[in-house]
N, C-alpha and C positions, 0 to 999 in steps of 0.2 A: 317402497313405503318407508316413511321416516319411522325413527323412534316410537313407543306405545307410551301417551303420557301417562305420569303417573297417579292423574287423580284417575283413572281409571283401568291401572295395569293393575294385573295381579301379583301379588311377593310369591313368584312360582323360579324355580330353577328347573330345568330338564336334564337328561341325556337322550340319546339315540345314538344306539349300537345296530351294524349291520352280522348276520348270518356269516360264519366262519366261510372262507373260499371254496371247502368242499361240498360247502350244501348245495342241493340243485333248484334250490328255488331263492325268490328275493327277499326273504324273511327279516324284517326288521322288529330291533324293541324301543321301547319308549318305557322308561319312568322323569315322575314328575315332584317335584316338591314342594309344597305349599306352605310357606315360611314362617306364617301366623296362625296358619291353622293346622299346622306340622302334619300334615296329609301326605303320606305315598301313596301315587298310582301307576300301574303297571299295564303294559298292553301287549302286544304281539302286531305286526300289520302284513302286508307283501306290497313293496314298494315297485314301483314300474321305474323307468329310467329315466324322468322325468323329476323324480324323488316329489309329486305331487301332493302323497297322503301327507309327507312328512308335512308339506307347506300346510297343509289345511290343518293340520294339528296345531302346529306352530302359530296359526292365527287365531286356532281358536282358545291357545290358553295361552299368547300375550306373555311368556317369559320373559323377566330381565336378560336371562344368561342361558346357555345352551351346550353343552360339553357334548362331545363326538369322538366316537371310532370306528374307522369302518375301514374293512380288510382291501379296500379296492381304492384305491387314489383318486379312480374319479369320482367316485361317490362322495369320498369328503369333499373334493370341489365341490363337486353339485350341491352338495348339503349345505357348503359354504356362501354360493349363490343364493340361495333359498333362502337362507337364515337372512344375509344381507338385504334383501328385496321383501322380505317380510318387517326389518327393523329390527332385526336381533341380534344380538353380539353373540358369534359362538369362538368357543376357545376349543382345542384340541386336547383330549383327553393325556393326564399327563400320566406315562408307565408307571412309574415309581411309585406313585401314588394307588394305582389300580391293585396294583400286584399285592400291596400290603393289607389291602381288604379281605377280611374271613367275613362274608355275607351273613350266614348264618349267625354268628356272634354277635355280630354287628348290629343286627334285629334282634336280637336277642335285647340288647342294654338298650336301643331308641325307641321301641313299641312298645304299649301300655299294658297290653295283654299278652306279651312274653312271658311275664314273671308266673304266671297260671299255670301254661300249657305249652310253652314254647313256640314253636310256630305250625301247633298242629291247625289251628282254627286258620293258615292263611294256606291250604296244598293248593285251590284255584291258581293263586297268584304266583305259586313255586311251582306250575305246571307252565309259565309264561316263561319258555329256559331264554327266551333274548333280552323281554321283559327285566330277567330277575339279574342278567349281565347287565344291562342297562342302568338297573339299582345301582350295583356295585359299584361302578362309574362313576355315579353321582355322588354317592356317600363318600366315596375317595376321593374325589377330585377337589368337591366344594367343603370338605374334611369337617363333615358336619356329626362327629363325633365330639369335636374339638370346642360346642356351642353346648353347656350344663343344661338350656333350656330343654335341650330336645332328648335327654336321658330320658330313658321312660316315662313320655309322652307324647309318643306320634304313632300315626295309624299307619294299617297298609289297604288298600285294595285294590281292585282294577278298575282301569279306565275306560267309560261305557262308549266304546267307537262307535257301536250304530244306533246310540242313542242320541245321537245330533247329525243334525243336518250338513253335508258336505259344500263350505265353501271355498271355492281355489281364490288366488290374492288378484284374479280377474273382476272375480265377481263383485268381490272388498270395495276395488277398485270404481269398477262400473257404476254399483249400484250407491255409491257414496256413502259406503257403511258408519265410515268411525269419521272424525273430525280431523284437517289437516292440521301441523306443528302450530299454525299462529290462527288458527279458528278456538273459537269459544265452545268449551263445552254443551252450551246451550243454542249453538248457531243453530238457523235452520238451513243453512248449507251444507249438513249430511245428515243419516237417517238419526244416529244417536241424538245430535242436537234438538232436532227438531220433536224427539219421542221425550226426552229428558225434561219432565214437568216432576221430577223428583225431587223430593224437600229434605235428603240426610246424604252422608257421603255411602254410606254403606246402601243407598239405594241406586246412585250412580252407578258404581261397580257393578251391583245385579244388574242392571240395564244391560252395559258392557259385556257382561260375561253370556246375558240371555242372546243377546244380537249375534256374538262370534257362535255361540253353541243352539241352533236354533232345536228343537225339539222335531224327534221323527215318529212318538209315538201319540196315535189319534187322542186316543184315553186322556193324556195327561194335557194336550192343545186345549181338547174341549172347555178340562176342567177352570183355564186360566179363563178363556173365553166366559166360562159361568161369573166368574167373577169380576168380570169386565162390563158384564152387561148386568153386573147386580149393582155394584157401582152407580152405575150408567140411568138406571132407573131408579138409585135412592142419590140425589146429590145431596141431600142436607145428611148425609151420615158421609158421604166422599170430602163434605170440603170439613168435615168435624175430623178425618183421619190426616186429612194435609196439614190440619191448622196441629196435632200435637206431632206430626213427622219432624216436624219443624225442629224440634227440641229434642231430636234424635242422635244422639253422638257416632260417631265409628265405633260401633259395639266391638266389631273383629277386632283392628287395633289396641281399644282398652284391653280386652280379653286376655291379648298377647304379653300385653306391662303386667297384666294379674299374674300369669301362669309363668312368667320369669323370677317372681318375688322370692319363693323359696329355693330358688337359681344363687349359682354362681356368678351367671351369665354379665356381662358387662355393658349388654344395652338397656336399651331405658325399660324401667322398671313402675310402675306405679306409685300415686301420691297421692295426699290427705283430699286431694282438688278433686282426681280420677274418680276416688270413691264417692264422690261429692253427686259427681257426674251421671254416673253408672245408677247413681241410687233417681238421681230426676228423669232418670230415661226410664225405671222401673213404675213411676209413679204414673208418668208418660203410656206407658202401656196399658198400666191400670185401666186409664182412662179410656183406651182404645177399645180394650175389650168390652167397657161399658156401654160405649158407640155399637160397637158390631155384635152385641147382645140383642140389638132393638131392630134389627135387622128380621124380616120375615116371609119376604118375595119370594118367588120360584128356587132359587138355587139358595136356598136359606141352609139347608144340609151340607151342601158342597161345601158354600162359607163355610160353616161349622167346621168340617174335619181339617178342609186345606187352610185358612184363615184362624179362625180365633181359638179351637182347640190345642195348636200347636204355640201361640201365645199365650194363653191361659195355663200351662202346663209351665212354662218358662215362669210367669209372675209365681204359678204356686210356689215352685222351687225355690225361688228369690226371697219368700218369704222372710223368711229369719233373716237374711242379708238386709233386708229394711230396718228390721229392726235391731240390727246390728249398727247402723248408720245413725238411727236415729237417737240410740242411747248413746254412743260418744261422739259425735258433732255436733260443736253447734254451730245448727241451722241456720241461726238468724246471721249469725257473722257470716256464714256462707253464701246467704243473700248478700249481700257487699261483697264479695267473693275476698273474702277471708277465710282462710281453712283454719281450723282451730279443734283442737277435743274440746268437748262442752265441760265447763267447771265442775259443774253437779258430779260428773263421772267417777271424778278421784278426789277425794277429800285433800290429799297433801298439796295436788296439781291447784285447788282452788287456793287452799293459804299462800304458795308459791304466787300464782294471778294476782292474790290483794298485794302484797309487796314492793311487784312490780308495778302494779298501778297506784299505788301509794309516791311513789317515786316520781312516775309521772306527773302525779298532780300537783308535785312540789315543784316539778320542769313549768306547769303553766302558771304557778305563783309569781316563778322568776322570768318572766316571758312577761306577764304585765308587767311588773316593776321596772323592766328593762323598758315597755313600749312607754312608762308614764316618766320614766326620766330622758329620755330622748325628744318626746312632745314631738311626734311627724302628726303633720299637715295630711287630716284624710277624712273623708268624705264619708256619712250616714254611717255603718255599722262596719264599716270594714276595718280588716286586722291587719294593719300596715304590718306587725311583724309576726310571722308565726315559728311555730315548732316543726322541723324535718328530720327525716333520717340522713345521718351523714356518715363518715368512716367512723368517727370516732364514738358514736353512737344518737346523739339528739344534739341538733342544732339548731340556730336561728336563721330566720329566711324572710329578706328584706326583696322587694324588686328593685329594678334600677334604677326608677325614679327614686328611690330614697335612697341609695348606694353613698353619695356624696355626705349628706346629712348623718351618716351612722359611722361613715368613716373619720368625720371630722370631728365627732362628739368625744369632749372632752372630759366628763365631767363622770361621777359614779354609775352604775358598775364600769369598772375598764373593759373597752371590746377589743375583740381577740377575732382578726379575719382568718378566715379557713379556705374559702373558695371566693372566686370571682366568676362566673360567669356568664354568659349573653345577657343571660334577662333577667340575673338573680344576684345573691351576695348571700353566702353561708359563712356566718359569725358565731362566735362566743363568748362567755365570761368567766371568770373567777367560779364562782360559785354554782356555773351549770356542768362546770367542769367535773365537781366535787359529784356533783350528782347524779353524773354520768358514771362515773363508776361505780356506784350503789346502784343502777339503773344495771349494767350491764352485766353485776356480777347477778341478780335478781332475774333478770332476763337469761343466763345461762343456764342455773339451776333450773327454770320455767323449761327452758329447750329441752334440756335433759331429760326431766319427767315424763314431757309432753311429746318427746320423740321415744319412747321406749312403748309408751301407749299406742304411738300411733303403726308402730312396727307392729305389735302385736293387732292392733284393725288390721293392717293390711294380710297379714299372713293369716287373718282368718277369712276375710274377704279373697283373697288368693282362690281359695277351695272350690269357688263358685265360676271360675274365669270359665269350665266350660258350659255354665249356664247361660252365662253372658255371650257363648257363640254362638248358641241353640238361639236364643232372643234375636239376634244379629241377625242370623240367617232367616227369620222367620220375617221379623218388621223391614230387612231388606227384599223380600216377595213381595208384600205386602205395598211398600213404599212403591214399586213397577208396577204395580196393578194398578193402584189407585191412579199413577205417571197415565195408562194408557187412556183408562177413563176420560180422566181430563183431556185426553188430546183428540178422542172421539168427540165429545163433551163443545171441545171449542175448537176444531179443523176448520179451515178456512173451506174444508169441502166436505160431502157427506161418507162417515163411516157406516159399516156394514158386519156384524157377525156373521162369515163364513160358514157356509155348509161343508161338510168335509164327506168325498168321496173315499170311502177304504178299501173299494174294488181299484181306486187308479183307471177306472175307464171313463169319467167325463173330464171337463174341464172350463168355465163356461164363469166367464164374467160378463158383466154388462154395469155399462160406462164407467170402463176404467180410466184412472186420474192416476198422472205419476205425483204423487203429494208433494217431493222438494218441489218440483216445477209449480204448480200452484204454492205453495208458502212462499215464494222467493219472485213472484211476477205480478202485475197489477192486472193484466190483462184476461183475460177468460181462457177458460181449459176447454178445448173441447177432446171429450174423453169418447171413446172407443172400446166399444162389443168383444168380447172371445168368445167362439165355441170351436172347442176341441174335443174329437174323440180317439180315444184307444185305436180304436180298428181302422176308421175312416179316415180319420183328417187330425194324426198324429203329427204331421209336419205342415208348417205353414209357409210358405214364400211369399213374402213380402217387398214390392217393388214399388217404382216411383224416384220423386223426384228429391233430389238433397235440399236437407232443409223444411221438407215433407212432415214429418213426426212420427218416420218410422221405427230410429236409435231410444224416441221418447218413451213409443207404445211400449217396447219389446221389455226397455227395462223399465216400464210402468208394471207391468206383468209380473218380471221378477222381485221387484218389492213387493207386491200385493203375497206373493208367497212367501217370501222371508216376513213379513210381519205376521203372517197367518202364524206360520210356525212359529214365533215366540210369541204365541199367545192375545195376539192384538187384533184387534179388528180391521178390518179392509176398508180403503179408499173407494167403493164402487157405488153402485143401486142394489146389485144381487151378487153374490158367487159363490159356486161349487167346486169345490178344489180337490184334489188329489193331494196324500201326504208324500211329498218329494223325499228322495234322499240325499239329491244333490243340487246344488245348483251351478252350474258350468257357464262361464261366458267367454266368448271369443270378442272383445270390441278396441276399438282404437287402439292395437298394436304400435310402438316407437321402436326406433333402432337402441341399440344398445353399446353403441361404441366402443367402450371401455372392454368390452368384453368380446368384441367381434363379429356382434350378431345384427346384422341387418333388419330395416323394418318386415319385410317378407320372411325374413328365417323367423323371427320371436314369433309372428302372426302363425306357422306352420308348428312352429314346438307348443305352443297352446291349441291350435288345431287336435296335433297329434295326442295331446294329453288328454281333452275329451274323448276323441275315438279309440281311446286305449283303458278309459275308466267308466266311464257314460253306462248305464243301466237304464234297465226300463223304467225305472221310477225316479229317475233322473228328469230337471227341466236345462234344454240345453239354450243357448242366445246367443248368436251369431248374428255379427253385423258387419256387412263391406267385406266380406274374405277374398283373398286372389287378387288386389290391387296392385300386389309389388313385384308382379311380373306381368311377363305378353299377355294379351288379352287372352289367344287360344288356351294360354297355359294357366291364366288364372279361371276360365271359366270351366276348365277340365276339373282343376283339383275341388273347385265349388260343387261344381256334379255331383263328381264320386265325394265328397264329404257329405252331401246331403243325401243322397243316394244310402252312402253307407245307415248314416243314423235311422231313417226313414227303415230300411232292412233290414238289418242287423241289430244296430242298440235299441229301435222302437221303442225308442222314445218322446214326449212330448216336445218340440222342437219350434222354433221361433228364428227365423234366417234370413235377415234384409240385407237384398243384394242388387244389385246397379243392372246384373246378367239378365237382363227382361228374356233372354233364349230359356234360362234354367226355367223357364213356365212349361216348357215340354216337358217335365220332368212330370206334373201333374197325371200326362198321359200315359207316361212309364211306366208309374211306381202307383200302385194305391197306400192310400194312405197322406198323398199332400194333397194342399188346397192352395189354390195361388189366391192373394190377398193386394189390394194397393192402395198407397196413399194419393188421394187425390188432390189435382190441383187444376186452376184454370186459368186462361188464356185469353186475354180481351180481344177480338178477332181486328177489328181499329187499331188499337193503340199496342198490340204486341205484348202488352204488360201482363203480366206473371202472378196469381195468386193462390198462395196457397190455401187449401181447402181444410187440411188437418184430420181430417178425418178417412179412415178404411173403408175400401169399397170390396167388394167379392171380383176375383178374376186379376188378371197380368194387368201391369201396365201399358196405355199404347202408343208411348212415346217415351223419348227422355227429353230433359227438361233442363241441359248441362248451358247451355247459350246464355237461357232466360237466367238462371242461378250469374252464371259471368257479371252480364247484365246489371244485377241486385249488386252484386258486388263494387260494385263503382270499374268493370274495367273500361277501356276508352274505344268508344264509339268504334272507331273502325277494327279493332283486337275482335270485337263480340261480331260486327258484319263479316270477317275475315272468316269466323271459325263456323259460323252460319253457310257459305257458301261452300268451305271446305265440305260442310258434313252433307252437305246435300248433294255434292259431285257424288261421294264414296256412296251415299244409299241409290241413287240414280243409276250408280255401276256396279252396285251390288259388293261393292269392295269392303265396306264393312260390315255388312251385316251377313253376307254370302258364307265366309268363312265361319262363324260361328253357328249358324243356320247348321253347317254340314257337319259340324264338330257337335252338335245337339243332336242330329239324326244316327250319327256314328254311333254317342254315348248308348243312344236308346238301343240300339241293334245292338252295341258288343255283346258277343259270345254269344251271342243267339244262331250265327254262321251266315249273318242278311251279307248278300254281295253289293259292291256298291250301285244307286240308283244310277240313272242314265245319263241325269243332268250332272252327277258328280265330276268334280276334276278326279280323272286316276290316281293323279303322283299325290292330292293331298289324303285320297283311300289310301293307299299303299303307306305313306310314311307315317300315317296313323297307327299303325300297329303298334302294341306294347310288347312285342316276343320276340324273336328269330322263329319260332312257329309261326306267329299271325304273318311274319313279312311274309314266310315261302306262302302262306294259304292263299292270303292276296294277293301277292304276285302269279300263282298259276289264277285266280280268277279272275284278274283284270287282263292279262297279256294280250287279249286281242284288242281293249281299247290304248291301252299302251301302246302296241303296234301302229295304233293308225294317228294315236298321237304326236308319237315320235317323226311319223313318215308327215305328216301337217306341217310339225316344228321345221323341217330339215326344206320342205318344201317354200316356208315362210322364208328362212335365211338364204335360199337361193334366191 
């Protein structure tokens, strides 16, 4: 994955530390840093060998930077891969740096509620012993002592692991989460773009952050749900909350130039304009809550607590901050966006203003006089010459048609050129000379006043910067609701408020639509049924032909439950959903050169990584597994992977695969259902079309000629592979051996001997043991015997 841009990355620094070498388990910490909103979070995990959770963290909180130690070398490789493939730069944790951290102390001087109690109010997070290694790291490393801002005022807590939904950088991948480097935030070529009908920057981010962190708890899904469909049934109060989003600034950012002012710190800080800002976004809200006061439909309570109580509580607090604004700025100049303390405020500040402006209006006495001794050539009411700011304080400003005519005037005031150039000519005279120094010593003392005031605004305004993140955080919710509204509002196909199963036993859409494929094609969707149960028909095998819309369905599926989970309505007619914890996919594996890893190895190390993390409340999605090796060898490992999940992780599962044999599997194992995608065959003309749509039951053919075919290859390539395949089925040569490797599967460890029809030697060197060899070779030996004696009798 490239880079995480920055209109929609978080200002987060991490570490992760691994479990000392003698622990006996894979105990990993994680703390995190949130730059602007000076947040510590702490966690504990148990990583597999795969280092997967680290990924899924890693994508869900979108780090600039990443520091690392781990007692095992290959584990920081591996960390190092992960971080790289997720788009994150990590650096290695430097000693020097770690060793001189006292943790304790250290929290001590950066938390707000140190100074109280010490760090009695945080033992949760001092019970996280990798977690609070992992601090130390960070604090050391990123030497974020070293930053006045963050002296007592940063928090600490933990980090809610199984309060979001688990996605690996498969899934990211697959289901087209985030936007690629040269896509537009607003493309509908991935899932952000197309949900992002957000109108502030700080509503973009929540999008971002809600999509990487999907929610796993039912309670809190519903409630966004309430508010999507209250939305959704008042638009004239939806498009009243878009039209003041509008005029929403990045509260977070402001917040962070507030709560630096009384800093040391050396980044930017706040100004006369910010305050300016901060105060039209209050006014802004005002007005929202007056909207969503009038509000009274069904979920009119929900609104209340999750919506407008927690912005109503923000506007009270800001009170005074209003009127803090409004007694020293003036507003009007603000409107012109001139920042300015209003005159009325300071009596000296205003005699200082008349001065200055007295000055001035002696600068446009000498400015006509200057235009009526020159006599230029101009048309209706315009001012051939006017007044500008230049170095030396006010100057005259000719364009370049008159450039010639001013230079060559000869006559009273004498002109004095200063500048030349493209499209202007900045001059002077005698006597605006004189004036400019009256002007700018009058404008100094003006500054002077008027920045000692404006320091004192801001460092009272300061005090409120974490009101302004309470605000932030709130009208950033708000801003993604009202985003999803409208995208239900106006989809190019119909959305649906989801029923949520909290047993995890059904699963049951009906005509689901993969939404990028509809926003992004002119042509019609034809969408497709689920029903899945727990017990019964937990695993689905899905076959058919390529190009069919099987890769379409599966991860049409998986979106409809990642948007469920952040709160959004579904793409379907109906659906009853189960709250996942994770979502796993296996699809379109590439080799990885650089690194050694073949397309079959990567396909098998993402394999492995589901079958080693997968839960029951896991959706897994698997497409094409076992292509990059022998057919025997790829439809074994396809077996037993589905086999497995189906058994073992039971969980709800989705598996399009080319192996039309794995439909035996149905008969194996309860719990699958074979499914296919349909297509047809014009009996005449041989021509190929596809159908799109799932049928119940295997496929009963494949369809690899006719695809060729569509492909433009050349007439005799596609006859050539046409008569090839119909020798090998005619002699059982391709399909015989998979047939037998499907009967095998079904019998292992059951003790079935082989049937009658089987070849021996391919029973025999089936085995997986030097047990199963000897078992099978004492119960084949008498057809061994007489095969041998056959073969031997053949070569004589």
């Amino acid at each position: 994955m490239p880079p995480f841009g920055a209109e929609v990355q978080a200002g987060a620094i991490c570490a992760i530390v691994s479990s000392p070498a003698t622990s006996s388990e894979r105990l990993f910490g994680l703390a995190v840093f949130d730059e602007e909103r000076r947040t510590f979070q702490v966690c504990e995990y148990t990583e597999d060998t795969h280092a997967s959770r680290s990924e899924a963290l890693l994508l869900q909180l979108m780090p600039r930077a990443l520091v690392a130690t781990m007692t095992d070398a290959e584990d920081l490789k591996r960390l190092g891969r992960v971080a790289e493939s997720c788009g994150v730069a990590q650096e290695e944790a430097k000693a020097e740096s770690t060793k001189q951290v006292d943790l304790e102390q250290d929290l001590k001087r950066l938390l707000e509620d140190a100074a109280e109690c010490g760090l009695g109010r945080h033992l949760g997070e001092q019970s996280k012993k990798q977690g609070m290694r992992a601090l130390a790291v960070l604090i050391g490393h990123f030497s974020l002592l070293n930053e006045p801002s963050y002296i007592g005022s940063c928090t600490l807590g933990l980090y809610p692991l199984r309060s979001f939904l688990y996605l690996d950088k498969a899934a990211f991948a697959a289901l087209n989460v985030l936007p690629r480097p040269e896509e537009s935030l607003r493309s509908n070529t991935s899932l952000l773009g197309f949900l992002n009908r957000c109108r502030s920057p700080i509503g973009q981010r929540k999008l971002r952050q809600w999509l990487t962190q999907p929610l796993t708890s039912a309670e809190e899904i519903s409630e966004r749900h309430d508010i999507v469909e209250a939305f959704c049934s008042a638009e004239g109060l939806l498009r009243q909350i878009e039209a003041h989003m509008r005029r929403v600034p990045d509260l977070e950012r402001l917040a962070a130039r507030f709560q630096r002012i009384p800093t040391a710190s050396k980044a930017q800080k706040a100004n006369l304009e910010d305050l300016v800002v901060v105060y039209q976004c209050v006014l802004e809200a005002d007005k929202m809550l007056a909207a969503l006061r009038t509000y009274e439909g069904v979920h009119s309570e929900v609104a209340a607590r999750i919506v407008t109580k927690k912005v109503e509580a923000c506007v009270a607090d800001l009170r005074n901050f209003r009127a803090l604004v409004e007694q020293i700025v003036d507003l009007e100049q603000a409107e012109q966006r001139v920042y300015c303390i209003a005159r009325a405020f300071d009596p000296s500040l205003a005699e200082l203003a008349k001065k200055r402006d007295a000055v001035v209006r002696e600068m446009e006495v000498v400015r006509t006089a200057v235009e009526s001794a020159i006599k230029l050539t101009v048309r209706g009411n315009e001012k051939p010459i006017s007044l500008t700011d230049c170095q030396d304080g006010r100057g005259l400003r000719v364009t370049k048609k008159h450039q010639q005519a001013v230079q060559h005037f000869k006559g009273k005031p004498q002109v004095k050129v200063l500048a030349i150039k493209k499209m202007e000519m900045i001059f002077t005279t005698p006597e605006l000379e004189k004036l400019n120094k009256f002007f700018r010593e009058a404008a100094a003392a003006y500054d002077v006043q008027s920045a000692q005031l404006v320091n004192k605004a801001l460092s009272v305004a300061a005090t409120y910067a974490s009101v302004m993140e309470r605000l932030g955080e709130a009208l950033g919710a708000l801003d993604v609701l009202a985003s999803f509204a409208r995208v239900v509002l106006s989809a190019p196909c119909g959305f649906v408020r989801a029923k949520l199963d909290t047993e995890g036993k059904r699963f049951e859409i009906e005509s689901a639509a993969h939404i990028l494929v509809v926003a992004n094609s002119d042509k019609s969707f034809v969408a497709n049924n689920l029903s899945m149960n727990k017990d019964t028909s937990r695993l689905h095998l899905i076959t058919g032909p390529n190009m069919g819309g099987k890769s379409t369905y599966i991860r049409s599926v998986a979106l409809i439950v990642l948007l469920n989970q952040i709160g959004c309505f579904v793409p379907c007619n109906s659906a009853v959903l189960p709250v996942f914890d994770a979502v796993m996919c296996r699809v379109g594996a590439s080799d990885m050169q650089l690194r050694g890893i073949s397309t079959f190895m990567a396909e098998m190390l993402e394999a492995s990584c589901i079958l080693n993390t997968a839960t029951e409340r896991t959706l897994v999605i698997v497409d094409e597994l076992g292509r990059g090796t022998s057919t025997s060898d790829g439809f074994g490992i396809a077996w037993a992977i589905a086999r497995h999940l189906v058994e073992k992780s039971k969980c709800f599962s989705l598996f399009a695969t080319h192996f039309h044999e794995l439909a035996a599997l149905e008969e194996a194992v309860p719990g699958v259902r074979n499914r296919h995608a349909t297509a047809a065959v014009d009996a005449a003309s041989g021509q190929l079309t596809f159908l799109y749509s799932l049928a119940d039951g295997p496929a009963d053919q494949s369809y690899g000629a006719h695809v060729a075919e569509l492909a433009g290859f050349p007439a005799h390539v596609v006859a050539a592979a046409r008569q090839k395949a119909a020798e090998l089925e005619a002699s059982g040569g391709s399909s015989a051996p998979l047939e037998r490797a499907a009967k095998r599967a079904r019998t292992e460890g059951e003790g079935v001997a082989a049937s009658d029809d089987e070849d021996p030697l391919d029973y025999l060197m089936a085995a997986t043991s030097a047990a199963a060899f000897a078992e099978r070779a004492v119960q084949s030996l008498p057809k061994l015997r007489s095969f041998l004696a056959a073969s031997a009798g053949a070569i004589a």
